[in-house]
N, C-alpha and C positions, 0 to 999 in steps of 0.2 A: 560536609554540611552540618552544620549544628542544629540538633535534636529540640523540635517542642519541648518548652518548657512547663514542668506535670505541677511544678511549684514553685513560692519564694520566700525564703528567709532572710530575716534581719538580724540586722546587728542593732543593740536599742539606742546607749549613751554617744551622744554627737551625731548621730544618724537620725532619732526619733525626735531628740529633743537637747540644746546643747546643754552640755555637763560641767564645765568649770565653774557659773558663779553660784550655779547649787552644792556643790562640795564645800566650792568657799563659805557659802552663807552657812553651812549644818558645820564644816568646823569651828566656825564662827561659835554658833550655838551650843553646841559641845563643848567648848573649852568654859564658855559661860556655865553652863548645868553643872561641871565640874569643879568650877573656881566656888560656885554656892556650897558645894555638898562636901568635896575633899580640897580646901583651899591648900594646902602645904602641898597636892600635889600640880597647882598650876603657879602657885610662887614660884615653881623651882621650873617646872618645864614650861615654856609657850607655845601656841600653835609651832610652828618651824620645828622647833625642838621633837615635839611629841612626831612630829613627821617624820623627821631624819631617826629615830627610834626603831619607826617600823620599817624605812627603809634599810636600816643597819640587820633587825631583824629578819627581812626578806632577802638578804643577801647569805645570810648565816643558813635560815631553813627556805631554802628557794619554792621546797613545795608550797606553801603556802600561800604562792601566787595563785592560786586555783577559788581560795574563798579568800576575798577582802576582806569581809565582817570578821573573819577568823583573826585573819592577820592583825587586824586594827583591835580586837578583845584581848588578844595573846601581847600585844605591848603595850595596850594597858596594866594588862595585869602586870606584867613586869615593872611599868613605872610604879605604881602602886603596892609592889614588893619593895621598891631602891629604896620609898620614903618610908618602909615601917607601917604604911597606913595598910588594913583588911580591907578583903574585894565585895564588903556588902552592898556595894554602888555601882560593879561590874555591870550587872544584868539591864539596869535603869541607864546606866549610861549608854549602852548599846541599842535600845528600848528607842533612845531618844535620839540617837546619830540615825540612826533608819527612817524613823518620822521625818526626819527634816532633809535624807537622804532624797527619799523620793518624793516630795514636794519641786516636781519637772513642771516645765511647762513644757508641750509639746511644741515644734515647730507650725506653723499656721499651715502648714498645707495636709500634714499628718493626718485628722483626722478625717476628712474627704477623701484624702488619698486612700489611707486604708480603707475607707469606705468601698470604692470606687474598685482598688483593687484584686477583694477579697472576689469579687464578683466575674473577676478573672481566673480566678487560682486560690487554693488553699493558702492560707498564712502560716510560717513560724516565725521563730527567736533563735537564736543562736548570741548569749553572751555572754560575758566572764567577768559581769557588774552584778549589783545585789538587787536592780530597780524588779519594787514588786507592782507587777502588771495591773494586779488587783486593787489594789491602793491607787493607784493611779488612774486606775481607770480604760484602762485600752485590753485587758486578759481577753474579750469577746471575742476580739479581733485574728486568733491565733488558736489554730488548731493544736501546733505545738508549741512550748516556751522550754527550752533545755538551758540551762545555766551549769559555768563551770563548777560552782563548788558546789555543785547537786551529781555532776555529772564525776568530777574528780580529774577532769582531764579539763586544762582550758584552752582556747585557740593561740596559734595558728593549730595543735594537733590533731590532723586527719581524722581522726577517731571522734571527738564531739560534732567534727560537719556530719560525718558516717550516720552517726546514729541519730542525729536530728532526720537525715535524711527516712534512715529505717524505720525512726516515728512516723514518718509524712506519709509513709508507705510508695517512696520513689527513689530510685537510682540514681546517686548525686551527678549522672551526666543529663537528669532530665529534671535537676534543681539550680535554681539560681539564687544565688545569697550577694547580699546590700550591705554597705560598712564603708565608716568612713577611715579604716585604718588599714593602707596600702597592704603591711604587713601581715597583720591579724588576720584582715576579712578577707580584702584580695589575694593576695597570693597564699592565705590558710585556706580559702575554698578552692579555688583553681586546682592548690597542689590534692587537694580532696578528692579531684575530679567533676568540680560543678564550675559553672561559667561566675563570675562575678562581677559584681556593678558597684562604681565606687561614687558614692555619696558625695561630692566634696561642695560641699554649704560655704555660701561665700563666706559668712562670719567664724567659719573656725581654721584653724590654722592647720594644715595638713601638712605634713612632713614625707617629700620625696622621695621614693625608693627604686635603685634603680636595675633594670630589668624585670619590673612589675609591669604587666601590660593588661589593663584592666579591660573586661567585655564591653563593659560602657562606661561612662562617664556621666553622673546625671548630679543636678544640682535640685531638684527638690522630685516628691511623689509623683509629681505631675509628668516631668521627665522622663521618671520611671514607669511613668504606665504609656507613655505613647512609646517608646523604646521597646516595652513588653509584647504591645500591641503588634507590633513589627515583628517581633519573632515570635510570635502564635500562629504569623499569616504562612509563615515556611512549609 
């Protein structure tokens, strides 16, 4: 029989609120700030380009999957080496991808939800994006927020559910973690040892995995707390 659940963790980007046309829009704006300030370095590179850069980078030094800002300031500087141009525009440009990173809207049910749920169970975070809670507006909501490149270990590995858990002050067989990435959330908390619930919001695209068998299945907060509701009564 599965164990009262003592807490619940999220996962934020595509779960709390969706994430592709805000990346798109702050790359957007990034390559503008940049085309102003270092023009000889977006002559030569374009959005796509500067992309395939840092993916070429993240395959070379794979750690760096752990902090994105990292990854994304480390090839810039590199492009910013190739063309001869100094990095006294590094810090502003990164200044200014973050602003426009976490410029989220939340999903319409979010904030009630959280509301709503906090009043059942303690809140965390659990993720391996840069969204600052603070800026955005939702930090109250969450007793803990653990991020991979704070943490240095990003998911699916057992050791970031672990110790979000040992922040929560609960044994991740009496925590439950939210996420819309079969891989990442689901089956990185499951194999954690905590039950998991998979997000899948009708407007984003989930990508099937197969032998993942999720605890639940919920398509918005609301789902999640009458589902939650059900396994508090055990």
């Amino acid at each position: 029989m599965k164990r009262r659940p003592h807490a619940l963790l999220f996962d934020l980007d595509d779960t709390l609120w969706p994430i592709a046309p805000v990346i798109a829009s702050a790359e957007q704006s990034w390559h503008d700030w940049l085309s102003q300030r270092v023009p000889a370095l977006t002559e030569r590179y374009g959005i796509a380009e500067l992309r395939s850069q840092r993916m070429a980078l993240l395959e070379r030094q794979p750690e760096l999957i752990v902090d994105l800002y990292n990854l994304r300031r480390v090839a810039l500087a590199q492009a910013l080496h190739e063309i001869g141009a100094d990095h006294r525009h590094l810090d502003g440009a990164m200044a200014h991808f973050a602003q426009c990173r976490n410029a989220v809207t939340p999903y319409a049910d979010v904030a009630p939800g959280l509301l709503a749920l906090q009043t059942l169970l303690p809140l965390g975070v659990v993720t391996n994006g840069n969204a600052d809670l603070a800026v955005i507006g939702l930090q109250h909501h969450f007793k803990v927020n653990l991020a991979a490149s704070r943490f240095g270990l990003a998911k699916p590995d057992p050791a970031i559910f672990h110790a979000a858990c040992a922040a929560m002050g609960v044994a991740p067989e009496h925590a439950v973690y939210v996420g819309d990435d079969l891989r990442l959330d689901v089956q990185g908390a499951q194999q954690a040892g905590m039950r998991a619930v998979w997000m899948r919001r009708s407007d984003v695209k989930h990508a099937e995995l197969a032998g993942v068998e999720p605890d639940a299945i919920c398509h918005d907060l609301h789902d999640l707390r009458h589902w939650l509701e059900g396994q508090m009564q055990h």
